[in-house]
MARVEX-73472 format. One record per residue (C-alpha): x, y, z. Coordinates in steps of 0.05 Angstrom, whole numbers, plus 32768, in hexadecimal, padded with zeros to 4 digits. Example, Ala and Ser with C-alpha at 12.3 -4.5 7.8 and 13.67 -1.06 7.14 Angstrom:
MARVEX-73472
80F67FA6809C;81117FEB808F;
This chain:
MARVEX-73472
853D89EF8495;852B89F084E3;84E28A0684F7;84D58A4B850D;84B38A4F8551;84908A908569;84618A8B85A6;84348ACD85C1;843C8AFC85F9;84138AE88630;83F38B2E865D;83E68B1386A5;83B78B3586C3;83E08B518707;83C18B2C873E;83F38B0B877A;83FE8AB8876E;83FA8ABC87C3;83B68ADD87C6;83998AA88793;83B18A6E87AB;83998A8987FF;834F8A8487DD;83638A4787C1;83788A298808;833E8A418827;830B8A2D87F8;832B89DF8801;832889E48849;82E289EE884B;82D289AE881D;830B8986884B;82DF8997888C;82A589878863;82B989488852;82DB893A8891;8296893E88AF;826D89188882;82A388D8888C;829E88E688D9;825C88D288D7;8267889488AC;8294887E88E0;826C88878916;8237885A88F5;8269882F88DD;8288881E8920;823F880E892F;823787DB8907;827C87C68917;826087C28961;822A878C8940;825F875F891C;828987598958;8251873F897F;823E870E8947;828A86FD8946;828286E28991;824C86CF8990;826386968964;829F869A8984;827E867689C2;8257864C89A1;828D8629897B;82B1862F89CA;8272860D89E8;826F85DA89AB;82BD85CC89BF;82B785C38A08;8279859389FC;829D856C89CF;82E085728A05;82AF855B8A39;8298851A8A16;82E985088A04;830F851B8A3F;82E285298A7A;82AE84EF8A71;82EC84BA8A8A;830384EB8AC3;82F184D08B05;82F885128B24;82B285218AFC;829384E68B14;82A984F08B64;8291853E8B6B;8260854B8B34;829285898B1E;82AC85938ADD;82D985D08ABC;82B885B98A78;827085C08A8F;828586058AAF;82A2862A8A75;8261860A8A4C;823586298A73;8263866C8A6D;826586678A2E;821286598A22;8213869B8A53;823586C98A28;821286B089F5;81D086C28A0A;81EC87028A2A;8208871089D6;81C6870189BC;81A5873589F7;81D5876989DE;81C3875B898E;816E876789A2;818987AF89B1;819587C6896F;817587EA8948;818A87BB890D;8171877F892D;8121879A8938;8109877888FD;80CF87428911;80F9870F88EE;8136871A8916;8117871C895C;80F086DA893F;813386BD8934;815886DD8972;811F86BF899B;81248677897B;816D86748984;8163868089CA;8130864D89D5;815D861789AA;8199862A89E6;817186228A25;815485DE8A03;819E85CD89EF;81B585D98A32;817785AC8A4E;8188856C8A27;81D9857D8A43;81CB85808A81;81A085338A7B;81E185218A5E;8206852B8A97;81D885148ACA;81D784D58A9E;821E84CE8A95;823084D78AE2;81F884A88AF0;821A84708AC2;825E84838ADE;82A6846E8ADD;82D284428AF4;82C784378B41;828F84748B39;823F846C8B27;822D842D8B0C;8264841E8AF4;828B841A8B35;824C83F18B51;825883C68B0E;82A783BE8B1D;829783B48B6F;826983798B5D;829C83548B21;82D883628B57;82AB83348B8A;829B83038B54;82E882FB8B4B;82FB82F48B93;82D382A98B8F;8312827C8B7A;82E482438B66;82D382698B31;82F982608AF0;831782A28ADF;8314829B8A93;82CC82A18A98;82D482DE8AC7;830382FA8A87;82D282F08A56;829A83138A7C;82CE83568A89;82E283548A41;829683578A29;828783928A63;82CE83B98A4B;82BC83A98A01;827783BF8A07;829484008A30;82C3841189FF;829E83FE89B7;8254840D89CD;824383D789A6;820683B089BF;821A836F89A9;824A836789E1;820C836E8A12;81F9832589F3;824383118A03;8248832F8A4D;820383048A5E;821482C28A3D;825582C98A6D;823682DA8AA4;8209829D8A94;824A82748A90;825E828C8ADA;821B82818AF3;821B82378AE0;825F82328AF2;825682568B37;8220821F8B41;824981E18B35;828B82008B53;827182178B8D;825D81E78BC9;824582168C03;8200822B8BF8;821182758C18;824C82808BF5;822682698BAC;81F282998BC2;821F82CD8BD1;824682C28B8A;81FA82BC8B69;81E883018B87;8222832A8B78;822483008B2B;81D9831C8B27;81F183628B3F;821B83698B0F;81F983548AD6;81C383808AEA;81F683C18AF7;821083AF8AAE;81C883B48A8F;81BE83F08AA8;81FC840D8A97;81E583F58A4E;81A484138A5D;81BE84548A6E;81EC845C8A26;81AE84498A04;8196848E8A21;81D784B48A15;81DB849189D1;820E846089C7;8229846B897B;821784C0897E;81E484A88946;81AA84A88982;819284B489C6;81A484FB89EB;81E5850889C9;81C285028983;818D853889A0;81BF856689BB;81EA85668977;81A585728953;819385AF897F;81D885CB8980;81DA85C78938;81A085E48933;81B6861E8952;81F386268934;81C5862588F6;819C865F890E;81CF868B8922;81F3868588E4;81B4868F88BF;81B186D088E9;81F786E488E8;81E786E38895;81A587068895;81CB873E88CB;820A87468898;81E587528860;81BA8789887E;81FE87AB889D;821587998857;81E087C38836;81E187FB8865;823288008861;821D88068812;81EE8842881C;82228867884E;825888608815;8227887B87DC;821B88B48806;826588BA8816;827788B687CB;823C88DE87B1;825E891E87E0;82A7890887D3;828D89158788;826989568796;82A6897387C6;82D58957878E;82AD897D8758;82B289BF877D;830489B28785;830C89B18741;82DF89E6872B;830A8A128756;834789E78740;833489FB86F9;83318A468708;836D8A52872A;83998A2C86F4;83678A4E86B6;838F8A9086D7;83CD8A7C86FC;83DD8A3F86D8;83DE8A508692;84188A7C8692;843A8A4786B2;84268A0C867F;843F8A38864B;847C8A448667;848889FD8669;847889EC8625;84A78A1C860B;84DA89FF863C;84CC89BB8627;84CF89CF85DB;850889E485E5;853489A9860D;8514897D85D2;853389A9859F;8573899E85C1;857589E285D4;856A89FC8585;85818A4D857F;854C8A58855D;85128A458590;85058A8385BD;84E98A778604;84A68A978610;84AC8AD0862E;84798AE28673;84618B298675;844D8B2C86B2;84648B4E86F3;84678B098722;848E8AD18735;847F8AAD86F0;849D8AF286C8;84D88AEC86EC;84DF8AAE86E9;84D38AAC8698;85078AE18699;85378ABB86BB;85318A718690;853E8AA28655;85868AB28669;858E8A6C867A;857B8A54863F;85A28A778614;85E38A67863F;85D18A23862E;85C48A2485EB;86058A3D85DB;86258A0B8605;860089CE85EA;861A89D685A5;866189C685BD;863C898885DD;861D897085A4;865D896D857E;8681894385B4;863D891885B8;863F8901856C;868288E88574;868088BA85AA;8637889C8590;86508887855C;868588618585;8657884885B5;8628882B8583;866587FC855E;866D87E585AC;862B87D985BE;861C87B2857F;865887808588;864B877D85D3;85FC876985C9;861287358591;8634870F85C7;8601871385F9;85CD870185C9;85EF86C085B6;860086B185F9;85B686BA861B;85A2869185DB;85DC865785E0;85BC865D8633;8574864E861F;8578861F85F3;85A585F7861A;857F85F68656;854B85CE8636;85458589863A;8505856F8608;8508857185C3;84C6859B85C4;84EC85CF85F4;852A85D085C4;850385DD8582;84CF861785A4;8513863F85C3;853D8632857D;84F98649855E;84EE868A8585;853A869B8584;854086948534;850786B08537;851B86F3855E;855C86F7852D;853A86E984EB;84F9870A84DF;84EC86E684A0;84FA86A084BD;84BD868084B6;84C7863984C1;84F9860A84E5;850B85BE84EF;853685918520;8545854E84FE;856485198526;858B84E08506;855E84A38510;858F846F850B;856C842E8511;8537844484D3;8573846B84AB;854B84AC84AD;854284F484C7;850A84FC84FF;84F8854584EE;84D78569852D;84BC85AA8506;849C85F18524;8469860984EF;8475864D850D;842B86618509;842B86788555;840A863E856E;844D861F8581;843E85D18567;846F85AC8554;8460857B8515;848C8537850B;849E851784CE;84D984F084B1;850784F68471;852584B6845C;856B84BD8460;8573848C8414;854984D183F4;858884EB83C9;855E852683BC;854F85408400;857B8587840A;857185698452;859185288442;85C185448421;85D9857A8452;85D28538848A;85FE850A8460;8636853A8449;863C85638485;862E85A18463;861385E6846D;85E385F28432;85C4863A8429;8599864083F5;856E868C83E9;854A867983AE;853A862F83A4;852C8639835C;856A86508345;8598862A837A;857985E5837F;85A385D18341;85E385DD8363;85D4859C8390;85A285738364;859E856D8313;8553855F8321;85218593830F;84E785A68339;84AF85C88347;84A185FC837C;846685D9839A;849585A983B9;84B385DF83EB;846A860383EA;8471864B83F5;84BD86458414;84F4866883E3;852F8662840D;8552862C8442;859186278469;859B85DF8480;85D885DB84B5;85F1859484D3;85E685858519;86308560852C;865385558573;86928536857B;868484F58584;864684EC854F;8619850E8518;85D885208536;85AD85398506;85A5858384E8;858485BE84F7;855685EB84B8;853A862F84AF;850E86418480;84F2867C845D;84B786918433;84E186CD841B;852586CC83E4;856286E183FB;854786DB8441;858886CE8466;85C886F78469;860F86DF8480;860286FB84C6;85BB86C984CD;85EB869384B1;861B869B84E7;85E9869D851F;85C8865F8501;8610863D850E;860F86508553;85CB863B8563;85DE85F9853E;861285F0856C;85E5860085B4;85AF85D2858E;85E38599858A;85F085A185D3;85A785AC85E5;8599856D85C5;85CF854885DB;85BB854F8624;857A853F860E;858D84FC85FF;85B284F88644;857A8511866F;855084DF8646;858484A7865D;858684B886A2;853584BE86AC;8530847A8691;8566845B86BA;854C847F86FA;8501847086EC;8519841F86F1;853D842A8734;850784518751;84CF841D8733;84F783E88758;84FE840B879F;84B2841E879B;849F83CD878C;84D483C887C5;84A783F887F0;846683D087E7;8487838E87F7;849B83B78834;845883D58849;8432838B883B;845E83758874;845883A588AC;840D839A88CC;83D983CC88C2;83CA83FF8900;838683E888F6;8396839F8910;83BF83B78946;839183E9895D;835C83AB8966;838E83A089A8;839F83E189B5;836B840D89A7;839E845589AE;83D9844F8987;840284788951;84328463892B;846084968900;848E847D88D3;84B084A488A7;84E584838877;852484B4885F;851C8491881A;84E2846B87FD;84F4842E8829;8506842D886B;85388407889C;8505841A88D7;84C883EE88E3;849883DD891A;847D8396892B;843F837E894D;8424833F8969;83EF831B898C;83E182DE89B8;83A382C889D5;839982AC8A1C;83C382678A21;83BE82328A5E;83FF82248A7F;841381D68A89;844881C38AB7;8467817A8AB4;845B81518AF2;847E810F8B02;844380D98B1E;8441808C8B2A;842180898AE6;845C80AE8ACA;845E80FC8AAB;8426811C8AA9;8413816A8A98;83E981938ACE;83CE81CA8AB5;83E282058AE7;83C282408ACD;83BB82718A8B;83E982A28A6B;83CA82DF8A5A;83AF82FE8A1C;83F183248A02;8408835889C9;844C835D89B3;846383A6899C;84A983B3897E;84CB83F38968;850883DD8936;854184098917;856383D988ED;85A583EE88CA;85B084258899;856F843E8872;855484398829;855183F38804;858F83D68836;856583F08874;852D83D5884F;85518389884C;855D8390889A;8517839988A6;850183638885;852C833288A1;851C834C88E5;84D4834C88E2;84D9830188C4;850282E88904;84D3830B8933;849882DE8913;84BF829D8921;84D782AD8966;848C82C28985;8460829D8951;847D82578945;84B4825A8982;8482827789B7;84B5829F89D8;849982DA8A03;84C782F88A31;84E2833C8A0F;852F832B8A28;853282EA89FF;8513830089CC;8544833189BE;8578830189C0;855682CE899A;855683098964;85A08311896C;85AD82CE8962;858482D1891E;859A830E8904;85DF82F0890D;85D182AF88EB;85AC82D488B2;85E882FE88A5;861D82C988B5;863A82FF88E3;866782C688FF;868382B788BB;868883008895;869D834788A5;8650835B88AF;863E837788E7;85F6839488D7;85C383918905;858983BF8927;857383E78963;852983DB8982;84FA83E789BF;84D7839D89CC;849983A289F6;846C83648A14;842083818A23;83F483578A56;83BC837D8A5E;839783518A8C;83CE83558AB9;83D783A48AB4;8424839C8A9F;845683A68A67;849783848A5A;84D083A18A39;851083938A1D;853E83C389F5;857D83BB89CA;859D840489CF;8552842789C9;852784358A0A;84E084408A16;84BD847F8A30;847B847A8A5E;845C84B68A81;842B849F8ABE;840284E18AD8;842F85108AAD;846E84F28AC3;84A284DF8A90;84C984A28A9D;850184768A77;850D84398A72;855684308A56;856B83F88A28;85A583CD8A29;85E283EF8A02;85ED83B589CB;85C383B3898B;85AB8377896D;85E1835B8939;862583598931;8653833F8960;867C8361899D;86CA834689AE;86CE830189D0;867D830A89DE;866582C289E2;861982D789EB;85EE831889EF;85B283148A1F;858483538A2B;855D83688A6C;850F83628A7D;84F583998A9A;84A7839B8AAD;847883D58ABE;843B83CA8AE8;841484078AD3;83C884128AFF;83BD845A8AED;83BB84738A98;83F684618A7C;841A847D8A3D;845784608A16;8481847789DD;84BA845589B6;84E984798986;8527846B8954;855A84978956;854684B8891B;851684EF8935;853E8507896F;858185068942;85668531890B;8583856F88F5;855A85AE88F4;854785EB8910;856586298910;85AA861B8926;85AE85D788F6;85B385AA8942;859785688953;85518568896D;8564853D89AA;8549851989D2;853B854A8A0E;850B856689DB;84F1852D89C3;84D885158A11;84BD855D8A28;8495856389E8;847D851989F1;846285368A3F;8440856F8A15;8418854389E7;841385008A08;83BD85188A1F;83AD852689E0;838984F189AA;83BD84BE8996;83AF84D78948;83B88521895C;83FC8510897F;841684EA893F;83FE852C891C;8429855D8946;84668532894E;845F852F88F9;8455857888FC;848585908938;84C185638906;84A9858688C8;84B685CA88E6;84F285B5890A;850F859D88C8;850185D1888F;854585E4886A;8561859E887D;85588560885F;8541851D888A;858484FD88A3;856584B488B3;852C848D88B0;84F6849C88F5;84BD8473891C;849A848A895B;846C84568978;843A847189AC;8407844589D1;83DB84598A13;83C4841A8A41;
């Protein structure tokens, strides 16, 4: 029997909806102004104290500036001659700026109000102290630091004026003259004393030697006095680090890192002690803020509430009755309220009522025509979501690839089907014990999965059993069903608290796997429809498990290869020489290598040879005889190699390159680049019987020769160049257009060109493989090139030698991200 709905009459009293809601609009604009003024003023004050943090902002802003340019200063400007010739420096000038607007910041911060406090002015007026006694100790620096000078400037050109004059004596043996430079440049470059010790001993050497050498009582005098000169110039050059400091553990540049820290110290300790005071006074200004958004908010809605307690009620009840209605489905017998009022909301009551009842009568022809097709739908929708719910369940499962992953989706997927499912097991056929390896979820929530085993000879086992005979067994009470498999009697405490079981076999084409079981606490637990979803599952757990096995295959057989490649890699690395040797030579190098695979068919090589005499054969009376006819030169040997292909065959190339390199310049004593390139042809060919087989593998390299005493590099390329830029100018030197390996038509032999650089001035070389300027990337998917690859070398080629590995690491990242790395690359980069 439907409800009966009766509502009252409402009586409005007549008052126009336009005039109330006019004193409505007025009374909010009052509180908006209101309000409007009260957050004026917070941003006034706010902007304030916004005025305060920028200051703060720079004024740490030039410090860490200043703290850059003094460290800038001591890198780049401390070698520039320029410095040293007019006393000038850009460094020392935008310090000095800097310290300016510093002090200038910390003028401006006395001026507020927030900064009155005896502690702040205390700490304003340390800070200011700690920078003019910070500037002090700077300014010694650099008189200290022009006084020692460089190169043909201060003492030290005095130092190099007086050696240069030892040197022009040619009685004196040069070797000795070697030894003492080495000890000055070591000493120069390492600040280490102990090299003081070494520059006097020599200079002891060439004293006695200058004495025994040298007949002419002037000229030993002479040699004596500019020996003495020098030896005195050094010592005070040594004297004069002492002062600066000559580890930055001591002397003036210890002092000047102690007061700047210091300051940094106090001004952060300000900068804290200033934000927490704007911190607290931002607080109060937004207490005050909220305590009046609160008040003005409490006035809206007492007027809020008046206006609806009159205009709004008719209105609400209006809409109840409307919404009674629609959820009624437009019932006949639920009246609309009706709105006795003379308004817009009696009209409008009036109006709904008409509209209603046009509805009503046509929403019982709807409802009719709605039953039927309901029904229809619903026999769709139920077929349509048993597919999809066996497919997104046949998906997960399969997808998994662990055993654990398998039994937690079978789990939750029974699980969602079968509400009184409370326990399931995977067993896998153990073959090599004869058993089942069950993998069970206990289905307590925890998700653990508990092992065990069933012996595959227990003729008793409903597992077993379903296992051996291939056979579905479904079983809703195990007391009344057990004896249709087994004669045996039992007990219930051997299935604990579980009444029913369906045990399904696990089966693929090729093998029986194992079987998959549900189990139940409850009788009659599973209908037909559970049954047949278990079958499915059975089959996607077959699958699941079946790839299992594969993945588990494939991991193992890829965890040997990689093993084997990464032993390959060490073997690899232990044969390439550290950059910590080579950079005993040459002090500013990088090196970046980056192999495509864990190996790589690019390498780099390095050598050494001290300073050897030089004997010529001479035919006398007596018979041959060796004259000894001068000394060759302290030398470093630096290659650049991009052997054949990459990975482990790359990998073999290297090796056997790097092994014939060793015998050609350590046991053969070959030093000129050109034949030692096409001493390495000739082994590469022999080591791959090129002559005899089909192979024609081989490698591309840059070969450079470094005599330092003589200021001059040798070079010899097969198909890769070199790069140098002298006072920002890029030059290349261009290889010769055959690699090393393999063997041209009708060539009988392969020689390679010398070319030497004198260099006077800075001097900075590069050496590539092909692999960084042939690598795809970038927007368009192109080459980097080589046009690139030289104008970003100009960019860089100031900077530290570490920073410049850095960015050319970086710039390739960048350049290649979406694309994978086509080859193996090595840049070498060197400064003499």
């Amino acid at each position: 029997m439907k409800q009966q709905y009766q509502f009252k009459k409402l009586t409005q009293v007549p008052k126009s909806i336009k005039g109330r809601l006019r004193y409505a609009a007025y009374t909010y604009t009052i509180v908006v102004v209101a309000m409007t003024l009260a957050f004026f003023g917070f941003v006034l004050q706010d902007e304030k104290l916004e005025r305060l943090t920028k200051i703060i902002n720079d004024i740490n802003l030039q410090l860490s500036k200043a703290n850059n340019l003094e460290k800038d200063f001591f890198i780049f400007e401390a070698i520039n001659p320029d410095f040293y010739q007019t006393g000038k420096s850009d460094y020392v000038t935008e310090h000095k700026q800097a310290v300016a607007k510093i002090k200038k910041s910390l003028q401006a911060l006395a001026t507020f109000t927030e900064t009155q406090t005896n502690d702040l002015k205390q700490q304003l007026q340390s800070i200011e102290n700690k920078i003019e006694l910070s500037e002090n100790v700077f300014d010694s620096l650099l008189f200290v630091i022009r006084q020692k000078g460089f190169r043909d400037y201060g003492l030290e050109g005095q130092m190099r004026k007086h050696i240069h004059e030892v040197e022009d004596f040619s009685q004196i043996n040069p070797i000795y003259v070697l030894k003492a430079r080495r000890a000055e440049k070591d000493f120069i470059i390492r600040k280490d004393e102990a090299y003081v010790q070494q520059l006097r001993e020599a200079v002891d050497i060439l004293r006695q030697n200058g004495k025994t050498a040298i007949a002419n009582p002037a000229e030993q005098g002479r040699f004596l006095t500019e020996l003495d000169a020098y030896e005195q110039t050094f010592l005070a050059i040594v004297k004069l680090e002492k002062i600066v400091g000559l580890q930055s553990e001591q002397g003036l540049k210890k002092r000047f890192a102690q007061i700047s820290a210091e300051v940094e110290s106090q001004i952060n300790a300000m900068e804290e002690t200033i934000y927490a005071r704007s911190w607290q006074y931002r607080f109060l200004l937004k207490t005050i803020i909220i305590f009046l958004l609160l008040f003005f908010l409490g006035i809206i809605i007492f007027i809020s509430y008046q206006i609806v307690s009159t205009l709004g009620r008719p209105i609400e009840d209006l809409s109840e009755s409307i919404q009674l209605i629609i959820e009624n489905n437009f019932d006949p017998d639920i009246q609309l309220v009706q709105i006795e009022t003379q308004d817009e909301i009696g009209r409008l009551s009036s109006d709904f009522g008409l509209m209603f009842k046009k509805l009503q009568e046509r929403n019982a022809e709807v409802t009719q025509k709605k039953i039927e097709l309901e029904e229809q739908r619903d026999q769709l929708e139920q077929s349509f979501e048993n597919i999809k719910l066996l497919n997104r369940i046949g998906q997960s499962i399969t997808s998994n690839l662990t055993i654990e992953n398998i039994i937690e989706t079978v789990y939750i997927s029974i699980h969602a089907l079968i509400e009184d499912a409370n326990s399931l097991a995977i067993g896998i056929y153990n073959e090599t014990h004869n058993q089942l390896d069950f993998f069970t979820e206990k289905g307590d929530g925890t998700g653990k999965i508990v092992t065990s085993h069933q012996s595959l000879n227990d003729d008793k086992s409903l597992s077993v059993y379903c296992f051996v005979n291939q056979e579905v067994v479904i079983i809703q009470d195990i007391q009344q069903e057990y004896e249709n498999y087994f004669a045996t009697d039992i007990s219930l405490k051997d299935y604990g608290n579980r009444r029913a079981f369906v045990y399904i076999p696990l089966t693929s084409s090729q093998q029986r796997i194992g079987l998959l079981t549900v189990q139940s606490t409850e009788i009659n637990a599973f209908t037909e429809y559970h049954v047949d979803i278990l079958r499915n599952i059975a089959i996607f757990t077959t699958i699941a498990l079946e790839n299992s096995n594969a993945y588990i295959q494939i991991n193992e057989q890829n965890k040997k290869i990689i093993d084997s490649i990464n032993y390959a890699r060490r073997i690899q690395s232990a044969m390439l020489p550290t950059l910590e040797r080579i950079q005993k030579y040459l002090p500013e190098i990088f090196i970046l290598l980056k192999p495509r695979d864990i190996v790589s068919g690019d390498f780099y090589w390095f050598a050494h040879t001290e300073v050897q005499p030089i004997y010529e054969e001479v035919s006398t009376n007596k018979g041959v005889s060796r004259v000894l006819t001068g000394f060759e030169n302290e030398k470093y040997y630096l290659a650049a190699v991009d052997a054949t292909g990459h990975g482990v065959p790359g990998a073999f190339m290297s090796m056997i390159g790097s092994q014939i390199l060793h015998d050609i310049i350590g046991r053969r004593e070959i030093i000129d680049p050109g034949t030692v390139l096409a001493e390495l042809h000739k082994g590469v060919n022999f080591a791959l019987k090129q002559d005899e087989t089909e192979n024609r593998d081989g490698m591309d390299l840059s070969f450079c020769v470094i005599d330092i005493a003589a200021q001059q590099l040798q070079f010899a390329g097969a198909k890769n160049g070199l790069f140098f830029i002298q006072q920002n100018q890029l030059s290349e030197i261009s290889a010769d257009k055959l690699p090393i390996g393999g063997k041209a038509f009708k060539e009988k032999e392969r020689l390679f060109t010398t070319q030497t650089i004198q260099y006077t001035s800075p001097t900075y070389f590069y050496m590539t493989s092909d692999g960084y300027v042939d690598q795809f990337g970038g927007p368009q998917g192109l080459k980097f090139m080589k046009k690139k690859f030289k104008e970003l070398l100009v960019e860089i080629h100031q900077k530290p030698f570490p920073e410049q590995e850095n960015i050319l690491k970086n710039t390739m990242e960048a350049w290649m991200r979406g694309h994978k790395q086509t080859d193996d690359m090595l840049v070498v980069g060197f400064k003499l």
